[in-house]
The first five atom37 places (N, CA, C, CB, O) and aatype in JSON, in Angstrom:
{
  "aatype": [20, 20, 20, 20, 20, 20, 20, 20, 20, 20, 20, 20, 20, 20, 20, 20, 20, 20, 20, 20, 20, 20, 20, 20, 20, 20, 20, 20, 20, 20, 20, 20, 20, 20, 20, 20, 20, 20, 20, 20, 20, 20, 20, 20, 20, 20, 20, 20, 20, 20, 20, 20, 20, 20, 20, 20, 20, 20, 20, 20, 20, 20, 20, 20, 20, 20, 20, 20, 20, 20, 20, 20, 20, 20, 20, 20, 20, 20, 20, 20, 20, 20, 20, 20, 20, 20, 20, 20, 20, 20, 20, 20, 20, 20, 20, 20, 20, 20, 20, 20, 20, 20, 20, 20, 20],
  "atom_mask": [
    [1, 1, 1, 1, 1],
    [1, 1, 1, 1, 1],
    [1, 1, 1, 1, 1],
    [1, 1, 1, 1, 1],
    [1, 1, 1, 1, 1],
    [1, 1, 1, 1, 1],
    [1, 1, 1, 1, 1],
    [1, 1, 1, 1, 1],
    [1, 1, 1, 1, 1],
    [1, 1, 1, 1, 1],
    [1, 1, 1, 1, 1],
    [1, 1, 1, 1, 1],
    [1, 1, 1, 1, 1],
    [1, 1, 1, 1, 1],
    [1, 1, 1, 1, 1],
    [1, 1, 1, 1, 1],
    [1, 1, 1, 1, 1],
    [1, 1, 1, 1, 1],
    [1, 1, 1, 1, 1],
    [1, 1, 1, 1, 1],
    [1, 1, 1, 1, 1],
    [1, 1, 1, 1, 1],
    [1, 1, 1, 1, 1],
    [1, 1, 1, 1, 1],
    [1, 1, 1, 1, 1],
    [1, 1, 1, 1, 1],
    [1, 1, 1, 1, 1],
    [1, 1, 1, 1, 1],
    [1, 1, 1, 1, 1],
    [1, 1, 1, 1, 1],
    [1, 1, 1, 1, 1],
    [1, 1, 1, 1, 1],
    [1, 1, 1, 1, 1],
    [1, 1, 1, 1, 1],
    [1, 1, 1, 1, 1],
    [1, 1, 1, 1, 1],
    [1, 1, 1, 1, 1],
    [1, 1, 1, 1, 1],
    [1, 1, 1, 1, 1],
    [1, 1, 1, 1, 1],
    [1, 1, 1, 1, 1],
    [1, 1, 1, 1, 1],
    [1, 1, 1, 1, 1],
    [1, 1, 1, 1, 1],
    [1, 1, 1, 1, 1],
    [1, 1, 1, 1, 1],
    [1, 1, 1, 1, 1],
    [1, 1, 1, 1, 1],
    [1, 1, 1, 1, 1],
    [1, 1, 1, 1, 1],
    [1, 1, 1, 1, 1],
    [1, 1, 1, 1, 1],
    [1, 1, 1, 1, 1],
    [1, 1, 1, 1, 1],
    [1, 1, 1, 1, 1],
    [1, 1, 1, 1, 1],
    [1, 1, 1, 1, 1],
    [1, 1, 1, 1, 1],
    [1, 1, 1, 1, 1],
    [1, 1, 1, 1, 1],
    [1, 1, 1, 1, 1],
    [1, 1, 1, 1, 1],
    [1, 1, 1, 1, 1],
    [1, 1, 1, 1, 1],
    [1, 1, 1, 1, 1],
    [1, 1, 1, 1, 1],
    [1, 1, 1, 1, 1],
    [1, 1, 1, 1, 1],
    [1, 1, 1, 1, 1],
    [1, 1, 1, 1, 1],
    [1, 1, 1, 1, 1],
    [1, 1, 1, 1, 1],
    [1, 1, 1, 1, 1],
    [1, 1, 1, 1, 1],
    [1, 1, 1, 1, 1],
    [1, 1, 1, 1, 1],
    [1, 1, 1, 1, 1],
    [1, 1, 1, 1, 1],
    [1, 1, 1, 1, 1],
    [1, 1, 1, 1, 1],
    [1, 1, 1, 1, 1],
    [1, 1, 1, 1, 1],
    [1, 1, 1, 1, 1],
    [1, 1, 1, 1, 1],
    [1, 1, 1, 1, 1],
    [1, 1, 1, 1, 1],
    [1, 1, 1, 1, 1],
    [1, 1, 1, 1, 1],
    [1, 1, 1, 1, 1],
    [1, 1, 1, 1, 1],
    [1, 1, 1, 1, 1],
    [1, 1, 1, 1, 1],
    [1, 1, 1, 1, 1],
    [1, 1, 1, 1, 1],
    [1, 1, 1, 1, 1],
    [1, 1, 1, 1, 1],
    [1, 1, 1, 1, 1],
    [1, 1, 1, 1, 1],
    [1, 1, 1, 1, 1],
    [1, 1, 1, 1, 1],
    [1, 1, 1, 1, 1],
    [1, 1, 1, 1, 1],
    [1, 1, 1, 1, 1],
    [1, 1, 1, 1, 1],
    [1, 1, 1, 1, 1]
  ],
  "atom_positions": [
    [[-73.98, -84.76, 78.3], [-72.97, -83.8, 78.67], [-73.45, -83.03, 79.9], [-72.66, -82.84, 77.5], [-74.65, -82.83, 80.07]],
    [[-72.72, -82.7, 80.58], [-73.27, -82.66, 82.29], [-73.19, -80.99, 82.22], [-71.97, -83.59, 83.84], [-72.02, -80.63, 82.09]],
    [[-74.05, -80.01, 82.27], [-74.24, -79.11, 82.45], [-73.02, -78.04, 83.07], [-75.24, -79.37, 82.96], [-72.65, -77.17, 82.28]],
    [[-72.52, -78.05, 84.15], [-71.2, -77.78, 84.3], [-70.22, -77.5, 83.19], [-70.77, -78.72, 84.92], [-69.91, -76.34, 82.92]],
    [[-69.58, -78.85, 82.36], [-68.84, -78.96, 81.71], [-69.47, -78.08, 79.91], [-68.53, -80.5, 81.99], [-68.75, -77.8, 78.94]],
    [[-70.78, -77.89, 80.04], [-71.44, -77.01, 79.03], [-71.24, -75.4, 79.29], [-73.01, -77.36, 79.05], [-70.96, -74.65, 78.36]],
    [[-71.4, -74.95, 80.6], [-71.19, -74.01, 81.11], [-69.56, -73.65, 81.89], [-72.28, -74.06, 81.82], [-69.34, -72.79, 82.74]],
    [[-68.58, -74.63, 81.26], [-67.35, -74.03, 82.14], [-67.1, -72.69, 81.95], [-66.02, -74.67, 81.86], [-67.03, -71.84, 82.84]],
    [[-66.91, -72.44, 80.2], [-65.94, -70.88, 80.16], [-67.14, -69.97, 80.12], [-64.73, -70.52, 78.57], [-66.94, -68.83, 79.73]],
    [[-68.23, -70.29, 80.44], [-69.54, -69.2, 80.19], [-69.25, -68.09, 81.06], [-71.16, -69.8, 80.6], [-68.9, -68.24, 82.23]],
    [[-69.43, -66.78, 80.36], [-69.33, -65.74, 81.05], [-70.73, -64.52, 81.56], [-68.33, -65.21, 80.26], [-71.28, -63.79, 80.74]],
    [[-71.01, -64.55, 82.77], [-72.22, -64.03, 82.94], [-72.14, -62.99, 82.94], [-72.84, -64.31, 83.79], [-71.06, -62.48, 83.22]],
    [[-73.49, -62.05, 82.56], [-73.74, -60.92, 83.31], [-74.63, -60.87, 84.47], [-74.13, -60.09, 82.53], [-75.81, -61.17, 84.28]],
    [[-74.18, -60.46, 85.89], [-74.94, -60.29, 86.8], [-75.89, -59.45, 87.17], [-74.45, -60.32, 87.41], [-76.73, -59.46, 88.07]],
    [[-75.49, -58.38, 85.95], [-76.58, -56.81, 86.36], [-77.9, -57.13, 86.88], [-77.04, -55.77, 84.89], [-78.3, -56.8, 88.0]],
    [[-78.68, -57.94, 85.85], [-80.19, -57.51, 86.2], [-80.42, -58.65, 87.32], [-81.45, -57.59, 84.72], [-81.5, -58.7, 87.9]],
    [[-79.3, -59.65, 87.64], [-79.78, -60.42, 88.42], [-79.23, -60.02, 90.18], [-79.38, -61.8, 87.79], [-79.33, -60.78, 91.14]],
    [[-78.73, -58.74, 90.17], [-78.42, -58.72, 91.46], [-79.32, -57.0, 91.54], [-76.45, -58.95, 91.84], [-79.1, -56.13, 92.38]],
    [[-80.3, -56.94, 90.42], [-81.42, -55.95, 90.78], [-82.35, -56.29, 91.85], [-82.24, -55.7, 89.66], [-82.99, -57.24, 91.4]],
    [[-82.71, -56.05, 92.84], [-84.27, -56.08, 93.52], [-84.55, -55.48, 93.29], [-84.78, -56.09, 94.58], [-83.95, -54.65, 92.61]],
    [[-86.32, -55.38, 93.86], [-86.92, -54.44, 93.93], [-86.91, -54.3, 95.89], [-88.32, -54.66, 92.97], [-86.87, -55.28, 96.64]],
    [[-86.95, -53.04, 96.29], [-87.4, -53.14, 97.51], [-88.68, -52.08, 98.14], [-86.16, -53.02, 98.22], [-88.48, -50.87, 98.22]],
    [[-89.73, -52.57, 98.48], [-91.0, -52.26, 98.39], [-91.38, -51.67, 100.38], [-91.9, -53.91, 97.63], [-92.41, -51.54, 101.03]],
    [[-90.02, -51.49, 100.66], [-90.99, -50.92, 101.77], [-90.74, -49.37, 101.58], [-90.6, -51.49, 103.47], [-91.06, -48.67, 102.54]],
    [[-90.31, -48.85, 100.69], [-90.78, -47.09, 101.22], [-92.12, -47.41, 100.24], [-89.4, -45.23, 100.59], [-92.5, -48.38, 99.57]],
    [[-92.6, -46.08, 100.53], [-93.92, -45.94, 99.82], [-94.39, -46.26, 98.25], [-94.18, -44.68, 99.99], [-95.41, -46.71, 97.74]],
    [[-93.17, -45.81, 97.77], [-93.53, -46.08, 96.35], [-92.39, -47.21, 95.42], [-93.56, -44.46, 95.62], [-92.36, -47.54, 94.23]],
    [[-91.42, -47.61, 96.76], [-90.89, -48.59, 96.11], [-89.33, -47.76, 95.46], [-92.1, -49.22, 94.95], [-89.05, -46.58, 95.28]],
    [[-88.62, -48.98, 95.28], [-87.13, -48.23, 94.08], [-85.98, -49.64, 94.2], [-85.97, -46.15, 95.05], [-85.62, -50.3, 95.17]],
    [[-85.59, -49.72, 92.46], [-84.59, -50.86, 92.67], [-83.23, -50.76, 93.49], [-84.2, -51.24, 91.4], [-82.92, -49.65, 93.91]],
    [[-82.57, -51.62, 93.7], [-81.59, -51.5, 94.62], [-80.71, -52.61, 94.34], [-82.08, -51.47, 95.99], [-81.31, -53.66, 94.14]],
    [[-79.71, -52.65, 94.3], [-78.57, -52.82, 93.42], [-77.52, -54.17, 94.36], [-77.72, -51.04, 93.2], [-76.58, -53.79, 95.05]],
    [[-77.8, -55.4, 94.27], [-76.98, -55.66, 95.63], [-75.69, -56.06, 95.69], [-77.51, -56.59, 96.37], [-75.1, -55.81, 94.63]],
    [[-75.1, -56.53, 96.44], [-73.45, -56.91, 96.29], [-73.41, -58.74, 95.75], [-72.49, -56.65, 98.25], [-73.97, -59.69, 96.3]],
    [[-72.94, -58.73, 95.09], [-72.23, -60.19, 94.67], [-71.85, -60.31, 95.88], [-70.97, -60.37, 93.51], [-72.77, -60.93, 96.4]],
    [[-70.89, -60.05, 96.84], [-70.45, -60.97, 97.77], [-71.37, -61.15, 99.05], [-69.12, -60.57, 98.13], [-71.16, -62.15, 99.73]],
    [[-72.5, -60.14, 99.51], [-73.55, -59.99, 100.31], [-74.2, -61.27, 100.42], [-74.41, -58.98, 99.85], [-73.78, -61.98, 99.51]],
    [[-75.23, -62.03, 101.31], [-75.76, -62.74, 101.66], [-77.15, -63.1, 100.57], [-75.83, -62.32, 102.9], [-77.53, -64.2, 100.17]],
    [[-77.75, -61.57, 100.27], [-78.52, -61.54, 99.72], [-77.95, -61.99, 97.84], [-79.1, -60.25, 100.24], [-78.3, -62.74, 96.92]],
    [[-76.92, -60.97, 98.13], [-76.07, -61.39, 96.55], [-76.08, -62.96, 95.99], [-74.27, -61.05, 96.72], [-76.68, -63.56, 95.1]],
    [[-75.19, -63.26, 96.88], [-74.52, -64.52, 97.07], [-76.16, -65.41, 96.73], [-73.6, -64.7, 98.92], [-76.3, -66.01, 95.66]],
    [[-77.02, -65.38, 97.53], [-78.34, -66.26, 97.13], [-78.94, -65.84, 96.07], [-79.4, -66.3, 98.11], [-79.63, -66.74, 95.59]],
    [[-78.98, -64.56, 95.3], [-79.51, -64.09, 94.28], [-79.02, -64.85, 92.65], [-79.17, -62.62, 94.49], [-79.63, -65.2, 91.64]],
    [[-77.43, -64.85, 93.14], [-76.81, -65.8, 91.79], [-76.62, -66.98, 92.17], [-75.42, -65.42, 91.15], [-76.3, -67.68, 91.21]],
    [[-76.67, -67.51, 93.09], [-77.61, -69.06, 93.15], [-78.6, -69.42, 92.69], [-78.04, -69.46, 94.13], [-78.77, -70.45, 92.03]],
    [[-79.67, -68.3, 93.08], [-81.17, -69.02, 91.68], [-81.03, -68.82, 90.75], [-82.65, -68.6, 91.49], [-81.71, -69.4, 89.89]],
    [[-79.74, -67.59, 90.31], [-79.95, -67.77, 88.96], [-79.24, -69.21, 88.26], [-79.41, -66.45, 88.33], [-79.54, -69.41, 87.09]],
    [[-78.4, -70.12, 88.87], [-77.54, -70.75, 87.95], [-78.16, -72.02, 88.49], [-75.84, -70.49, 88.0], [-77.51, -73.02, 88.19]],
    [[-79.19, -72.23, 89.15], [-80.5, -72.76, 89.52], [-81.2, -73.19, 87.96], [-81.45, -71.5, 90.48], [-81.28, -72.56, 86.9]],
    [[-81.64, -74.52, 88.38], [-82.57, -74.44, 87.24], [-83.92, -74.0, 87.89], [-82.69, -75.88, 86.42], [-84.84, -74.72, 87.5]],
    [[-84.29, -73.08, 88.74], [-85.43, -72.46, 89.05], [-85.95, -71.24, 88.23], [-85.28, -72.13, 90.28], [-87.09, -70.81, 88.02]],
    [[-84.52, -70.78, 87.78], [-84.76, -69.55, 87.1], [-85.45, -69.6, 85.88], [-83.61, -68.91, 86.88], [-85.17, -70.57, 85.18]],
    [[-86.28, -68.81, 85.44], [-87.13, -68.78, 84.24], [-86.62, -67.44, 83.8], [-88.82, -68.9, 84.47], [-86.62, -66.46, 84.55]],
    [[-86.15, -67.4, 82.49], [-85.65, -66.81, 81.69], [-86.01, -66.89, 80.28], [-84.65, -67.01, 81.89], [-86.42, -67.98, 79.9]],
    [[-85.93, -65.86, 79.34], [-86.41, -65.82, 77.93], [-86.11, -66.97, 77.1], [-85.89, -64.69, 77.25], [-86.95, -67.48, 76.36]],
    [[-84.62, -67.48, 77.25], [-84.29, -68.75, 76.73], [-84.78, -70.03, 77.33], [-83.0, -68.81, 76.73], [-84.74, -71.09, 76.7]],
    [[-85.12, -69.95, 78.22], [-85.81, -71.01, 78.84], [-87.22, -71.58, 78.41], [-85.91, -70.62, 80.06], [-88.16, -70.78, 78.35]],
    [[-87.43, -72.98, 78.1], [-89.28, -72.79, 78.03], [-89.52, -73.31, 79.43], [-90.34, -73.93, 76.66], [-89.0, -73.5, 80.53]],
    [[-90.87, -73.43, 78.57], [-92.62, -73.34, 79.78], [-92.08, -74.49, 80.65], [-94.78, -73.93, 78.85], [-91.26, -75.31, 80.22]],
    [[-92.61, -74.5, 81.93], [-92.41, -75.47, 82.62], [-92.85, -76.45, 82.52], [-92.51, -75.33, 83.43], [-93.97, -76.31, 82.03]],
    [[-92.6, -77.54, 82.72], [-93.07, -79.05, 81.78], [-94.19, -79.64, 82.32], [-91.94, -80.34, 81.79], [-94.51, -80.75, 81.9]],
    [[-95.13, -78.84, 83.54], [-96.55, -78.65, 84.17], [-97.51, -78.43, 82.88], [-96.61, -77.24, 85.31], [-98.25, -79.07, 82.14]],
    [[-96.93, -76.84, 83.11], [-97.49, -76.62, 81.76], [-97.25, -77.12, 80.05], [-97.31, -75.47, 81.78], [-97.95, -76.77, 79.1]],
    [[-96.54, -77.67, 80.02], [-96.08, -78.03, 78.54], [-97.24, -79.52, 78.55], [-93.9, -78.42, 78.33], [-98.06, -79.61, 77.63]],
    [[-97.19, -80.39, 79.44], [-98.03, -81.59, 79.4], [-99.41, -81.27, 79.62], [-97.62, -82.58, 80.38], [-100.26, -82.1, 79.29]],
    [[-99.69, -80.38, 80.05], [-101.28, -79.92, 80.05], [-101.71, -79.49, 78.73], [-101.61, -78.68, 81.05], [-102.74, -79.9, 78.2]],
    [[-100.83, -78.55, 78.16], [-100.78, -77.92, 76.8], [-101.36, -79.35, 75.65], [-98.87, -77.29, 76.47], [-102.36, -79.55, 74.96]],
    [[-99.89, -80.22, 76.03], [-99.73, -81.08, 75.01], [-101.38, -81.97, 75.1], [-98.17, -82.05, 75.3], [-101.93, -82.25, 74.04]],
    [[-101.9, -82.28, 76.18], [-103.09, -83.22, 76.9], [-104.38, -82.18, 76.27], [-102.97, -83.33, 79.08], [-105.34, -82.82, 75.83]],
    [[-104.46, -81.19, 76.21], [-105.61, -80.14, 75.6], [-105.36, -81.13, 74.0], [-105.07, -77.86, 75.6], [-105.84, -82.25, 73.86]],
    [[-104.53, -80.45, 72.93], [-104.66, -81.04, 71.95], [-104.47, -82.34, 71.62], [-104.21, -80.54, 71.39], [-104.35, -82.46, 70.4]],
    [[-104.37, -83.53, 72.32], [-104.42, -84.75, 72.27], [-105.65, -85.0, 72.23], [-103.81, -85.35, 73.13], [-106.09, -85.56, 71.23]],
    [[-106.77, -84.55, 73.61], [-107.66, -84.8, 73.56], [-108.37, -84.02, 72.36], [-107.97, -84.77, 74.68], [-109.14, -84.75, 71.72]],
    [[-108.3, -82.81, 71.95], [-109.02, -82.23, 70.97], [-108.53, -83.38, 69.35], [-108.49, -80.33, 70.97], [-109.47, -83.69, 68.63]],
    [[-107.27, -83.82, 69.0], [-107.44, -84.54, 68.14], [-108.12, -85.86, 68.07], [-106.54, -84.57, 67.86], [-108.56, -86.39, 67.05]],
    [[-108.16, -86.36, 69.39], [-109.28, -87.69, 69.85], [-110.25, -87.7, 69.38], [-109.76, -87.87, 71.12], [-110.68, -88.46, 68.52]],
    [[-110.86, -86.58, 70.05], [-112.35, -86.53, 69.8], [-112.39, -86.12, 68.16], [-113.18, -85.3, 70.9], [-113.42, -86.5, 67.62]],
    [[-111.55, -85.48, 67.39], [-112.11, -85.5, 65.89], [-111.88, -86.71, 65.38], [-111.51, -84.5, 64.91], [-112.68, -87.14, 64.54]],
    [[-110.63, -87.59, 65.81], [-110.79, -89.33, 65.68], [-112.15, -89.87, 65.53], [-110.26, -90.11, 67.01], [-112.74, -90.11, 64.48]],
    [[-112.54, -90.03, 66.74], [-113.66, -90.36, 67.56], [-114.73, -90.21, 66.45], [-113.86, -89.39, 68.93], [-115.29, -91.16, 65.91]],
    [[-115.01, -88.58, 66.09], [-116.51, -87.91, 65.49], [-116.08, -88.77, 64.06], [-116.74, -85.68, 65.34], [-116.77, -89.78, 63.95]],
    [[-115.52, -88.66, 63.43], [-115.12, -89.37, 61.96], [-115.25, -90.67, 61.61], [-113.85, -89.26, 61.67], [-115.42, -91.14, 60.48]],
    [[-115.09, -91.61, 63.39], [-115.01, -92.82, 63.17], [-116.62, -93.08, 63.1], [-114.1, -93.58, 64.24], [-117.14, -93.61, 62.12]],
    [[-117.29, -92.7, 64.13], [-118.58, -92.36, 63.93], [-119.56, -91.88, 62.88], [-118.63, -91.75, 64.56], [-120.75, -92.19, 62.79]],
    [[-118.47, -90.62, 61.65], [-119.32, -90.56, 60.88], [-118.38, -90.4, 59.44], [-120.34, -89.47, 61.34], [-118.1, -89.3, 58.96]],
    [[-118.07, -91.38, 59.01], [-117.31, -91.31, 57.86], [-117.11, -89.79, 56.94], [-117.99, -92.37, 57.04], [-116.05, -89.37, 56.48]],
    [[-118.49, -89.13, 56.86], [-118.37, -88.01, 55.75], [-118.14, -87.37, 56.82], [-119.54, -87.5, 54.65], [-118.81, -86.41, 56.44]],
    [[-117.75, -87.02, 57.91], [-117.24, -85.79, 58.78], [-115.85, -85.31, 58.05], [-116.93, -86.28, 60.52], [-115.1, -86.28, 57.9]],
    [[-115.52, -84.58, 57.76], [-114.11, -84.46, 57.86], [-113.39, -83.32, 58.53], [-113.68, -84.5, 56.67], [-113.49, -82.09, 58.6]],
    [[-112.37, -84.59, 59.16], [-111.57, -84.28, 60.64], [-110.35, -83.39, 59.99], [-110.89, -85.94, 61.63], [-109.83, -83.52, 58.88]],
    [[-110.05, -82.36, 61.11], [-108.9, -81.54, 61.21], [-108.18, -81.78, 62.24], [-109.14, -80.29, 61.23], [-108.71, -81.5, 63.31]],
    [[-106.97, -82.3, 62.27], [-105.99, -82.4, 63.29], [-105.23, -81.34, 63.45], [-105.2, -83.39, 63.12], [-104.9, -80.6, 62.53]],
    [[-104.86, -81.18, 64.78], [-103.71, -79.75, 65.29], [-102.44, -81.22, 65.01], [-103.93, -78.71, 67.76], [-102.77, -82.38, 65.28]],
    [[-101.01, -80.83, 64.44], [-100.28, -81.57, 64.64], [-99.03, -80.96, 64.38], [-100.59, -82.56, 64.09], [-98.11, -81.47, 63.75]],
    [[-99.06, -79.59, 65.02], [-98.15, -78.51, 64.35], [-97.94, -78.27, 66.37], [-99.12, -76.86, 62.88], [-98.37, -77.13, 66.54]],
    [[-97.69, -78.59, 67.2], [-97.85, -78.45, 68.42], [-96.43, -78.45, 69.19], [-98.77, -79.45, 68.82], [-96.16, -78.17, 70.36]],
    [[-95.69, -78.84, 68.19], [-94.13, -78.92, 68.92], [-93.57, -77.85, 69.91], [-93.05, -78.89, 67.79], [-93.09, -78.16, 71.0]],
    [[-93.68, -76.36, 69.38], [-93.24, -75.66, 70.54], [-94.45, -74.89, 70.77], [-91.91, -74.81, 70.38], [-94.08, -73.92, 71.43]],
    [[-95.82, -74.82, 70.55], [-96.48, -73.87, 71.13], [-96.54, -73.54, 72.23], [-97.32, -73.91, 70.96], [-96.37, -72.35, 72.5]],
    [[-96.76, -74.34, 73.08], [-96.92, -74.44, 74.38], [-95.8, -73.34, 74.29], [-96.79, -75.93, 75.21], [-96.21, -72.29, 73.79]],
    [[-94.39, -73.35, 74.69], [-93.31, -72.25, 74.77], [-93.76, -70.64, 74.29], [-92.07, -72.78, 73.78], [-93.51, -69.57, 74.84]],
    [[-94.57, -70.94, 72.98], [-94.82, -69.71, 72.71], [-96.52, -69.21, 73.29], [-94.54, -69.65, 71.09], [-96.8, -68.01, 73.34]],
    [[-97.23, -69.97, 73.58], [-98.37, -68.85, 74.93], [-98.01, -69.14, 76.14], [-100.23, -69.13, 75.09], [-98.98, -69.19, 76.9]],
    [[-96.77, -69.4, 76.74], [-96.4, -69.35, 77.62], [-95.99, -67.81, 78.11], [-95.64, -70.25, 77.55], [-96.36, -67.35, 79.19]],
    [[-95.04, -66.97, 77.0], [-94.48, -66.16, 77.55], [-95.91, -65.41, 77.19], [-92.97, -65.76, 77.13], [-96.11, -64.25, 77.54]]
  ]
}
């Protein structure tokens, strides 16, 4: 199902996404921009971007395959030590489905 047609009647809120910050006075202050502005206009483009990272969103799939490659190799090697020594006994991680998502945020 093509993303579009998932998102036809979706109704956004733009508030926090047409917040900046703008950092040249001294101490800084948010600033509020126009939907139809240049800056606007590109601001709700990343958001409907799949660039945007958001709470509903997970980890980026960089990180999710590195995640997943840590405990692969950590269950290997208890493979490995067990095959080597019969009375070892091995503990597998195999509970790994969304962690990665959750030490992400």
């Amino acid at each position: 199902m093509a993303r579009t047609f998932r998102r036809k009647r979706e109704r956004h809120e733009y508030y926090w996404v047409l917040h900046d910050w703008e950092s040249r006075l001294p101490f800084g202050h948010w600033v509020q921009l126009d939907p139809r502005s240049k800056a606007g206009r590109k601001a709700v483009a990343h958001f409907h971007s799949d660039k945007t990272v958001t709470l509903r969103s997970s980890a980026p799939r960089w990180y999710r395959k590195t995640f997943d490659h840590r405990i692969r190799t950590a269950n290997d090697r208890m493979l490995r030590r067990w095959l080597a020594d019969p009375e070892f006994d091995p503990v597998f991680r195999a509970w790994h489905n969304h962690n990665a998502n959750w030490s992400w945020w």
